[in-house]
VEXTORTOR-79365 format. One record per atom (N, C-alpha, C, O, CB): y, x, z; residue in three letters. Coordinates in steps of 0.2 Angstrom, whole numbers, padded with zeros to 4 digits, always signed. Each point is the difference from the previous one (the first is absolute). Glycine has a CB too. Layout:
BEGIN
YXZALA ...
END
This chain:
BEGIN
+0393+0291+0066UNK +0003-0004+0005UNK -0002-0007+0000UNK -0002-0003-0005UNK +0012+0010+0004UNK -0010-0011+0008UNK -0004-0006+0001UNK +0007-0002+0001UNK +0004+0004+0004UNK -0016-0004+0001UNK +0013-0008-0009UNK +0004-0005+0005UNK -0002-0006+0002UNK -0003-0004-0003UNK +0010+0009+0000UNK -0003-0004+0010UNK -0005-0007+0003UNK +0007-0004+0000UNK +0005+0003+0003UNK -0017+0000+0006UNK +0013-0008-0011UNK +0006-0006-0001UNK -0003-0005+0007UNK -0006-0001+0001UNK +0009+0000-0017UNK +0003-0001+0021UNK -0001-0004+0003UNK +0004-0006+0001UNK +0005+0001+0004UNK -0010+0008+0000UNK +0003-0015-0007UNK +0005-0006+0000UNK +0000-0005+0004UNK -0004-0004+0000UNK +0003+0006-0007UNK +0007-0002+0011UNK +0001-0005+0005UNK +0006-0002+0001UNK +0004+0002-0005UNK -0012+0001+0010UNK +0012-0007+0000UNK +0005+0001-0001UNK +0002+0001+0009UNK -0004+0002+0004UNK +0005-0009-0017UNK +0006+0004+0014UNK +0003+0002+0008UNK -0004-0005+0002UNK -0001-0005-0003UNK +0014+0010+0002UNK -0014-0006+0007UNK -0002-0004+0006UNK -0005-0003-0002UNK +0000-0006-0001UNK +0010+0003+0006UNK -0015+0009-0006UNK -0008-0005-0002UNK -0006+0003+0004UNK -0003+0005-0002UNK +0006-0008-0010UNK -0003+0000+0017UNK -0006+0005+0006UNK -0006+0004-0006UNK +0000+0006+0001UNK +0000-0017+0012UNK -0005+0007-0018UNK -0001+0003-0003UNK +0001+0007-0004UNK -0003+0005+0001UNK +0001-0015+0003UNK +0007+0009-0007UNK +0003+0006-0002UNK +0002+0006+0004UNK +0000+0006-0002UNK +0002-0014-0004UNK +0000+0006+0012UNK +0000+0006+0004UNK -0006+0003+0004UNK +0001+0005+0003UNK +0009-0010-0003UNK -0017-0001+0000UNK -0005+0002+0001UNK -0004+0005-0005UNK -0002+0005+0002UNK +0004-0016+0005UNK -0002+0009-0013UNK -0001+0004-0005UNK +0005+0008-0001UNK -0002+0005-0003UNK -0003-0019-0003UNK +0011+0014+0009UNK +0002+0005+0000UNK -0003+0006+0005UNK -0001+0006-0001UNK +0011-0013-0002UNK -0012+0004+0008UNK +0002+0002+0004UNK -0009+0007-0001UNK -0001+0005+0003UNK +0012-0018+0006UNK -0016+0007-0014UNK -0006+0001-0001UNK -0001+0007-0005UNK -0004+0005+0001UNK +0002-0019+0001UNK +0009+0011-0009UNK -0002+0005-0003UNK +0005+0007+0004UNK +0000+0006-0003UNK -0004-0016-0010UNK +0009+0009+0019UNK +0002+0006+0001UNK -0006+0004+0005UNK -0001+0006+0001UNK +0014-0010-0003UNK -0017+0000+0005UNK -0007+0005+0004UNK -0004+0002-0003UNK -0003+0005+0002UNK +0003-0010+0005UNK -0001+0002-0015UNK -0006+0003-0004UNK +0001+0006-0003UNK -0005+0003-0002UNK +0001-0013-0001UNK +0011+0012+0002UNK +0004+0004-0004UNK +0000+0004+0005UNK -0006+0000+0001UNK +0013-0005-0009UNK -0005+0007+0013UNK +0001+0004+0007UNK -0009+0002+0001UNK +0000+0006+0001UNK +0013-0014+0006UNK -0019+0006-0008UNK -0004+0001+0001UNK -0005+0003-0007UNK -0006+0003+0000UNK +0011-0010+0010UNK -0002+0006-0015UNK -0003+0005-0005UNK +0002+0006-0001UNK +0006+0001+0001UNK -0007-0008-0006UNK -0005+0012+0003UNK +0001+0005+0000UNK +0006+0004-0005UNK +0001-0003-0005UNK -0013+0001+0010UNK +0016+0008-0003UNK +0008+0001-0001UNK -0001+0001-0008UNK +0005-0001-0003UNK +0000+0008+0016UNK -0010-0006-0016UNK +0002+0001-0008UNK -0001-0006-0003UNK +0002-0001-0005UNK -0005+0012+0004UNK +0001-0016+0005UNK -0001-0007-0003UNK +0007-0003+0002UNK +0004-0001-0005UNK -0018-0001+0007UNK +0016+0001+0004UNK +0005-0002+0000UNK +0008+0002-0001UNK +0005-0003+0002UNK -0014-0001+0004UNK +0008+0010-0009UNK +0005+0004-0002UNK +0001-0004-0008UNK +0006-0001-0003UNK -0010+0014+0011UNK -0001-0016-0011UNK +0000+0000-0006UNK -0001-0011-0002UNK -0001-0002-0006UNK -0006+0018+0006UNK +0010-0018+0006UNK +0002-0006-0002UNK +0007-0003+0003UNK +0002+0001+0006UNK -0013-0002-0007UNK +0014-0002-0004UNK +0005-0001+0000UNK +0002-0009+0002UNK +0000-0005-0003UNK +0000+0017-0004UNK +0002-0012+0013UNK -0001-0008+0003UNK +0007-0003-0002UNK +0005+0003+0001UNK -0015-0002+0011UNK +0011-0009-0016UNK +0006+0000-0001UNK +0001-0009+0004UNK -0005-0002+0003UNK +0006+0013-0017UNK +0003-0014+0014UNK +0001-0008+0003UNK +0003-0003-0006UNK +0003+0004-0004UNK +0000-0003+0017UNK -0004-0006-0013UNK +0005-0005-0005UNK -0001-0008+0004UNK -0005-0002+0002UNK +0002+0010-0016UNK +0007-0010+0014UNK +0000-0007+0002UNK +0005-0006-0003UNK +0005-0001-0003UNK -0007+0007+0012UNK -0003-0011-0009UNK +0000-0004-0007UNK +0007-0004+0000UNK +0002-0004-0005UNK -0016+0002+0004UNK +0018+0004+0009UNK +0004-0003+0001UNK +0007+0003-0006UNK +0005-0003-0001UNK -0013+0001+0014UNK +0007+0008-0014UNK +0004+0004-0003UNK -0002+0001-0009UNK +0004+0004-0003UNK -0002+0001+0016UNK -0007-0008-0016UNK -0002-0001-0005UNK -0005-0007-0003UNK -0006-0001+0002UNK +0008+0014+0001UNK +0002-0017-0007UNK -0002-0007+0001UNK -0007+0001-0006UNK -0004-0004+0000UNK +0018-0005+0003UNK -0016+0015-0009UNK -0006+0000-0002UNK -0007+0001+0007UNK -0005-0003+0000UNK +0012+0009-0012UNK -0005-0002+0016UNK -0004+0001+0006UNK -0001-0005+0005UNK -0005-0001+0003UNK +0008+0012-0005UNK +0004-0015+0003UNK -0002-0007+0004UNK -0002-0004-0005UNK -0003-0004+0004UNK +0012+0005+0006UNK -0010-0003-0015UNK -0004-0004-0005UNK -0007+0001+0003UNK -0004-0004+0003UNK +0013+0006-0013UNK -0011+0005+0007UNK -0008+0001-0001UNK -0002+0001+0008UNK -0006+0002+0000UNK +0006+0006-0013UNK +0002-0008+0018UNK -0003+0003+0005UNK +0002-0004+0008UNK -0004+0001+0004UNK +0003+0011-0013UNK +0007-0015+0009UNK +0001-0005+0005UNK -0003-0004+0004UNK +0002-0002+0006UNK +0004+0003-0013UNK -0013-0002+0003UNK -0007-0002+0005UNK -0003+0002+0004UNK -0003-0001+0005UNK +0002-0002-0011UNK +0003+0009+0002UNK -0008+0006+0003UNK +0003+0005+0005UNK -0004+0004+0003UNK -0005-0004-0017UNK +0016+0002+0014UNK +0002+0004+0004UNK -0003+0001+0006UNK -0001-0005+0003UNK +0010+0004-0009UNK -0012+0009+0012UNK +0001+0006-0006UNK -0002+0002-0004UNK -0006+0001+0001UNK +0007+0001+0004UNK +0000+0001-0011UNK -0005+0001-0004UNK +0001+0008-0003UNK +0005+0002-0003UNK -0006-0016+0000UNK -0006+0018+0005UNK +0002+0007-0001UNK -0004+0000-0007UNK -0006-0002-0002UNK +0007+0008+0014UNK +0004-0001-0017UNK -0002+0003-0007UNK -0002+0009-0001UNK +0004+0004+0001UNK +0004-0015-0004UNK -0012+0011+0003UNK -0001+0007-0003UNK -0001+0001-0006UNK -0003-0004-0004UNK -0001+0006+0012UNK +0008+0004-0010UNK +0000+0001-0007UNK +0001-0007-0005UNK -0003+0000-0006UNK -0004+0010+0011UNK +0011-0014-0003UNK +0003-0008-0002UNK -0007-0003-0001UNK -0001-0004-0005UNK +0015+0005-0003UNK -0019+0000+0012UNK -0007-0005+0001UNK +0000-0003+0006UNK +0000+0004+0005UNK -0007+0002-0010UNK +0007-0014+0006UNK +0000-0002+0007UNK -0008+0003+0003UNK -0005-0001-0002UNK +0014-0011-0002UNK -0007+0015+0010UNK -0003+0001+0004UNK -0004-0005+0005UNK -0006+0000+0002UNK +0013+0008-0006UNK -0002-0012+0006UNK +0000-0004+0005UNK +0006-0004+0002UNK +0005+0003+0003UNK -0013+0003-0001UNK +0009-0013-0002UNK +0004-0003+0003UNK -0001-0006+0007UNK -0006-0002+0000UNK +0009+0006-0012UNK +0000-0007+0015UNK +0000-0002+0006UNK -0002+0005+0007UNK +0003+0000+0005UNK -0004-0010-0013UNK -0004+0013+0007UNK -0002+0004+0006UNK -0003+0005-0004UNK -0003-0001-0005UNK +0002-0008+0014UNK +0002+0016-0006UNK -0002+0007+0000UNK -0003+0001+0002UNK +0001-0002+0006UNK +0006+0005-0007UNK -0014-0001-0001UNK -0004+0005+0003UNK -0001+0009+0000UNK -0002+0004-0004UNK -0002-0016+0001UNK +0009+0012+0012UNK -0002+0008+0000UNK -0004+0004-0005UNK +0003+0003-0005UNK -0003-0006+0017UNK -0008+0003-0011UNK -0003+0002-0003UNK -0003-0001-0008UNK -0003+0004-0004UNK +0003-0004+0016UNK +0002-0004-0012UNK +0000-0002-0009UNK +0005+0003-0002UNK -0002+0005-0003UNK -0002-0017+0002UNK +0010+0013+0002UNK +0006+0005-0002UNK -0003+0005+0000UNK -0001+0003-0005UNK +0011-0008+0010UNK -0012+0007+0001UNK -0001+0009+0001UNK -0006+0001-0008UNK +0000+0004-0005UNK -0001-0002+0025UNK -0003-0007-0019UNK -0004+0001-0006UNK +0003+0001-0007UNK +0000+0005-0003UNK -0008-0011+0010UNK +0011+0000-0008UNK +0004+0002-0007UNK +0005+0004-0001UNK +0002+0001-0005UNK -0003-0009+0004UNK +0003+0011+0007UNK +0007+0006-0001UNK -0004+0007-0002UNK +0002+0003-0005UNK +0009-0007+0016UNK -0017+0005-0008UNK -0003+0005-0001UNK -0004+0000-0004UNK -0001+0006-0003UNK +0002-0005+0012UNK -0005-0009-0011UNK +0000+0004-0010UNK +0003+0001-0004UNK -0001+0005-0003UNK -0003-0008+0003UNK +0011-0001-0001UNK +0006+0000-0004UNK +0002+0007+0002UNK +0002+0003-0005UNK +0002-0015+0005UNK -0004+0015+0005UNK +0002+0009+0002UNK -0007+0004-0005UNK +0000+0005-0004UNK +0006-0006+0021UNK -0012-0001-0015UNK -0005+0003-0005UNK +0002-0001-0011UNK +0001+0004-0004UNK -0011-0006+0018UNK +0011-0004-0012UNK +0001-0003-0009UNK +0007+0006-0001UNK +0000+0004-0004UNK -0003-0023+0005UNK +0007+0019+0002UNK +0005+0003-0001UNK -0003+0009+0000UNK -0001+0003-0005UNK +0011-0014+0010UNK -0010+0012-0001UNK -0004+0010-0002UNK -0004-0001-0006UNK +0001+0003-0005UNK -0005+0001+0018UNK -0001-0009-0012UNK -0003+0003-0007UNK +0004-0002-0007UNK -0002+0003-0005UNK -0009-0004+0012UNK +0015-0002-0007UNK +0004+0001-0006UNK +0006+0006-0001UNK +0003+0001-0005UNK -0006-0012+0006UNK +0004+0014+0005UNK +0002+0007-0002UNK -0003+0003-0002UNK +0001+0003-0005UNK +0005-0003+0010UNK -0014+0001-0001UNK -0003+0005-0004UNK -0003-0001-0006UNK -0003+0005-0003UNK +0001-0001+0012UNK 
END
């Protein structure tokens, strides 16, 4: 299982732009890929360790607690990293 952590808080155009990014890249991977990640929110507004470390840079998507990217999402850089992290993850079951 992949997780993609997405940190922002309420009333941040970014953040909702990056939602809106990682809910199209999900909807567009193929069903055993996206069967097999688990997308979660946290907002720093509700955790003062996370509004510490990350208050700047919001949005900031984590996979697998590796920052991926913060301030702006790239569609395609996501799709790229979910789908290795989906390969990294097969081959560790087999």
């Amino acid at each position: 299982m992949t997780t993609l952590t997405l940190i922002g808080k309420a009333d941040c155009h970014l953040c909702e732009v990056a939602r809106e990014i990682v809910d199209g890249v999900i909807a567009e991977l193929p069903d055993d890929v996206a069967d097999g990640i688990e997308v979660r929110e946290a907002s720093i507004l509700d955790d003062p360790a996370l509004y510490e470390l990350w208050w700047e840079k919001i949005p900031v998507v984590l996979i697998d607690d590796d920052v991926h990217a913060h301030w702006r999402v790239s569609g395609s850089r996501l799709r790229d990293a979910l789908m290795a992290a989906s390969d990294a993850t097969a081959r560790a079951r087999s």
